[in-house]
C-alpha positions in Angstrom: 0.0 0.0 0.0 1.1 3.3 -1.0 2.0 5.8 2.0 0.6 9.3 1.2 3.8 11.3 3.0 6.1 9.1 0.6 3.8 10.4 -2.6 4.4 14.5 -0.8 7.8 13.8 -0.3 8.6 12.8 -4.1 5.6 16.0 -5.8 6.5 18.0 -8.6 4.4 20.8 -9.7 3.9 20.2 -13.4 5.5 22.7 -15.5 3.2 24.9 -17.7 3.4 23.9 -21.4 2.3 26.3 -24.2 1.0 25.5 -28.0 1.0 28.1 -30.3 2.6 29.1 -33.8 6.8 30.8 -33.7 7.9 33.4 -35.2 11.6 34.6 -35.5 13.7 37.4 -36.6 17.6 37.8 -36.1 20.4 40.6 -36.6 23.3 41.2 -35.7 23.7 43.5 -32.3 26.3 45.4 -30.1 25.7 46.2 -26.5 25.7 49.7 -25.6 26.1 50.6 -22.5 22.8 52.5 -20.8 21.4 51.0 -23.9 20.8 47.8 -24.2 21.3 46.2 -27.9 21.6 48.3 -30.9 22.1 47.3 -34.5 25.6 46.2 -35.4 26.9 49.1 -37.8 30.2 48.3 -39.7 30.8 51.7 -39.9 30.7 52.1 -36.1 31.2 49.6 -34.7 34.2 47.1 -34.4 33.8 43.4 -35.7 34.8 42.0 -32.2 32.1 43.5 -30.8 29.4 42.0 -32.9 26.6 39.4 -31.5 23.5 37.3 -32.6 20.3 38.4 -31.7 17.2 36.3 -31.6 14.0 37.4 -31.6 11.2 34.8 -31.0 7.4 35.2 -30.6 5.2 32.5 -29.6 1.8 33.1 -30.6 -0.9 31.2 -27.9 -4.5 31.1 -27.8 -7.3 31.5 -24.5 -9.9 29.3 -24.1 -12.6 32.5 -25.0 -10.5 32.8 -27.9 -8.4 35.8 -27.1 -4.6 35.9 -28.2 -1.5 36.8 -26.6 2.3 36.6 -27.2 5.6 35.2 -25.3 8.6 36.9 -26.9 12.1 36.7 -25.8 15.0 38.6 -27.8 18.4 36.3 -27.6 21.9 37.1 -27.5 23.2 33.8 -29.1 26.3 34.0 -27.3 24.5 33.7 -23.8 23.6 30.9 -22.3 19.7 31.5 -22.4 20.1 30.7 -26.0 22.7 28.8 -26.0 22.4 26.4 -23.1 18.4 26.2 -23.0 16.8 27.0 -26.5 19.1 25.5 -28.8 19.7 22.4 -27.4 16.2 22.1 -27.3 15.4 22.8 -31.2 18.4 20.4 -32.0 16.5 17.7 -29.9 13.4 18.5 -31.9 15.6 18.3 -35.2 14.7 22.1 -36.0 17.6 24.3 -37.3 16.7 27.9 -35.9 16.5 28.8 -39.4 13.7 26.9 -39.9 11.7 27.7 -36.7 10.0 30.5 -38.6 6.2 29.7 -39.3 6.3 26.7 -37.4 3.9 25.2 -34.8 4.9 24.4 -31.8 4.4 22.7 -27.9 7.2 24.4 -25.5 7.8 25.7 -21.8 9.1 28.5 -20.4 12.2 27.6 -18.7 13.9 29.2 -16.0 17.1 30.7 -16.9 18.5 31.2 -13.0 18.9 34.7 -13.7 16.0 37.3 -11.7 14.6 40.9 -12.7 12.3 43.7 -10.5 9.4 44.2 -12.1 8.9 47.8 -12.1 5.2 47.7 -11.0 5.3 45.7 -8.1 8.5 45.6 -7.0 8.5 41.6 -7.3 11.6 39.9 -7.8 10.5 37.7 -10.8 12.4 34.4 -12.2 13.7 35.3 -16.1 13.0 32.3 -18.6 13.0 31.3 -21.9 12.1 29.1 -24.3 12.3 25.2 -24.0 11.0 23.5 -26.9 9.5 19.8 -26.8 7.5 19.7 -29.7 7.5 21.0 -33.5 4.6 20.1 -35.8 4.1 20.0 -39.0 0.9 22.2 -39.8 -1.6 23.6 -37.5 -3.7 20.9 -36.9 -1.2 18.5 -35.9 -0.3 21.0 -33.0 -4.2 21.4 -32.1 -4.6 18.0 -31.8 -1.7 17.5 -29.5 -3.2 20.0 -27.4 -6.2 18.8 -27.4 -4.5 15.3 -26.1 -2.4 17.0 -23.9 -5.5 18.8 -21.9 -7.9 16.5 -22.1 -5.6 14.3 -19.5 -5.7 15.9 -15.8 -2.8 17.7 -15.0 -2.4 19.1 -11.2 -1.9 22.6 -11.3 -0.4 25.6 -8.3 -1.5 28.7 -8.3 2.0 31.0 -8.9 0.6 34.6 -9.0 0.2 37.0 -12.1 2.0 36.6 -15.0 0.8 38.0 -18.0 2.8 37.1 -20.7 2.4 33.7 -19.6 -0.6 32.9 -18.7 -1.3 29.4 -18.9 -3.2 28.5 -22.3 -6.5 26.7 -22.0 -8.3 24.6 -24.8 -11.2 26.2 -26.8 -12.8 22.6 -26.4 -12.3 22.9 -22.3 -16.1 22.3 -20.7 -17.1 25.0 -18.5 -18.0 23.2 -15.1 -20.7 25.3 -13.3 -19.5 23.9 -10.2 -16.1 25.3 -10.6 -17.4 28.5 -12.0 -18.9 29.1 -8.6 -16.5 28.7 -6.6 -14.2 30.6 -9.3 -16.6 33.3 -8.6 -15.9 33.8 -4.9 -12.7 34.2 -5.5 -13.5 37.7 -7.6 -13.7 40.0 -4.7 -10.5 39.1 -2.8 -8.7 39.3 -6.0 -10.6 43.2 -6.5 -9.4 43.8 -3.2 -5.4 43.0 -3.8 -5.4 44.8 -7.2 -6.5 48.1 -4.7 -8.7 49.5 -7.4 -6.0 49.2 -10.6 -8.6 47.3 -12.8 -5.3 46.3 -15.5 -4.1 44.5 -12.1 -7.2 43.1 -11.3 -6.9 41.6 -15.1 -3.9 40.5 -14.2 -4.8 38.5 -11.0 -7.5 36.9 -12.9 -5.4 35.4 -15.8 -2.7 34.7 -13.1 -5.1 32.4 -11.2 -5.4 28.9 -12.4 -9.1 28.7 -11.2 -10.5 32.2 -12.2 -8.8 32.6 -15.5 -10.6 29.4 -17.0 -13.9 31.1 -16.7 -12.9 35.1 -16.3 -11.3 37.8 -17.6 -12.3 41.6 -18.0 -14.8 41.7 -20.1 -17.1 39.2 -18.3 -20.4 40.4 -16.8 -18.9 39.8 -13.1 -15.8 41.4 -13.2 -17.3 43.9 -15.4 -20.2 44.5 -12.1 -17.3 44.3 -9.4 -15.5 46.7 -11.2 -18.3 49.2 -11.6 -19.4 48.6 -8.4 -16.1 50.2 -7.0 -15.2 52.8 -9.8 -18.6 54.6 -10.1 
C-alpha cells in the first residue's frame, strides 16, 4: 500500500506547457552601455564586438479565444540561447533557421537569472524558451493539445504573469460547479489589485481557477469593477 507522505515527499508541480505558432527574426547587435542592444553598424562599430540576436514570438491562444504573445530577444552567445533554446530545437531536429512559421508545444524555462518588475516591485524568475515539440501544420499541434489537456494535470497557483498565462483549450467544458466557486474568488482578488482594474486583469489570468472562466470583459468582473469605480 502506497504511504501518502512518501507520494508528498517525491511531488512536482507540473511545468506549464504552451501550444501556439513561432515566429523569429535575427540581426546582428552590439551592446551599448545605458542602452541595451543596438544594431551592429560596420561603420561604427568594431567586428569584435558583434553578436547574434534572436527574436522569437510564440503566438498562444485563451480558451474565450483571445490571443497573446511570449517573446524573448536572444543574445546567441548567452547561455539562455545557448544552453536552454538550442539544445532544445536540436533535440526536436529544428535548425533555428527553420523555426520561422512553425507550430509548436514548449515551456518556459527558467534561466537562474531574476529581474524587478517595475510595477510591483517583485523579484521575478527570467525564462525562456524550451522546446518539446514542432509540428508540422496547424492541426497537428491542435490536436496534441487537445490530447495533452484533455488528461488531468495538477496545477499551483504561482501569481500573475501576464505574458504567460497558462493557455487553456477552446474545447475545455465549462464546469458550473467550478465557475462558482471561481466566482468567490473575484472580490479578494478586486481587493489585492486596490482599485487598478489592468491589475485586477492581471490577477484573474494569473489564477489557475478564475482565469478558466474570467477575464475583464465578463459580466462579473465587469459588475465588481463598476461597483467600486462609479
Amino acid at each position: 500500500m502506497s504511504d501518502v507522505w512518501d507520494s508528498a515527499n517525491s511531488a512536482q508541480v507540473a511545468p506549464k506547457t504552451y501550444f501556439g505558432q513561432i515566429f523569429t527574426d535575427a540581426f546582428y547587435c552590439v551592446l551599448q552601455k545605458g542602452i541595451g542592444k543596438v544594431v551592429f553598424d560596420p561603420a561604427q562599430h568594431s567586428e569584435d564586438r558583434k553578436l547574434s540576436c534572436i527574436k522569437i514570438d510564440g503566438n498562444c491562444s485563451r480558451a474565450d479565444g483571445s490571443t497573446y504573445t511570449i517573446n524573448r530577444e536572444l543574445i546567441a552567445e548567452f547561455r539562455d540561447w545557448a544552453g536552454i533554446v538550442l539544445p532544445s530545437l536540436k533535440v526536436c531536429g529544428v535548425h533555428p533557421r527553420d523555426l520561422n512559421g512553425k507550430w509548436a508545444n514548449w515551456e518556459m524555462a527558467e534561466t537562474g537569472r531574476t529581474w524587478i518588475d517595475r510595477t510591483s516591485g517583485e523579484t521575478k524568475k527570467a525564462s525562456t524558451f524550451k522546446f518539446l515539440e514542432i509540428y508540422p501544420d496547424e492541426a497537428a499541434c491542435r490536436e496534441a493539445e487537445k490530447a495533452h489537456y484533455s488528461r488531468p494535470t495538477p496545477t499551483e497557483d504561482t501569481g500573475p504573469d501576464l505574458d504567460e498565462t497558462h493557455p487553456l483549450p477552446e474545447e475545455a467544458p465549462a464546469n458550473d460547479a467550478q465557475r462558482g466557486v471561481a466566482e468567490k474568488f473575484l472580490p479578494a482578488l478586486w481587493k489585492s489589485a486596490a482599485g487598478d482594474v489592468t491589475r485586477f486583469g492581471d490577477l484573474i489570468a494569473g489564477n489557475p481557477l478564475t482565469s478558466k472562466f474570467f477575464d475583464l470583459t465578463s459580466p462579473e468582473v465587469a459588475a465588481i469593477v463598476a461597483g467600486e469605480t462609479a
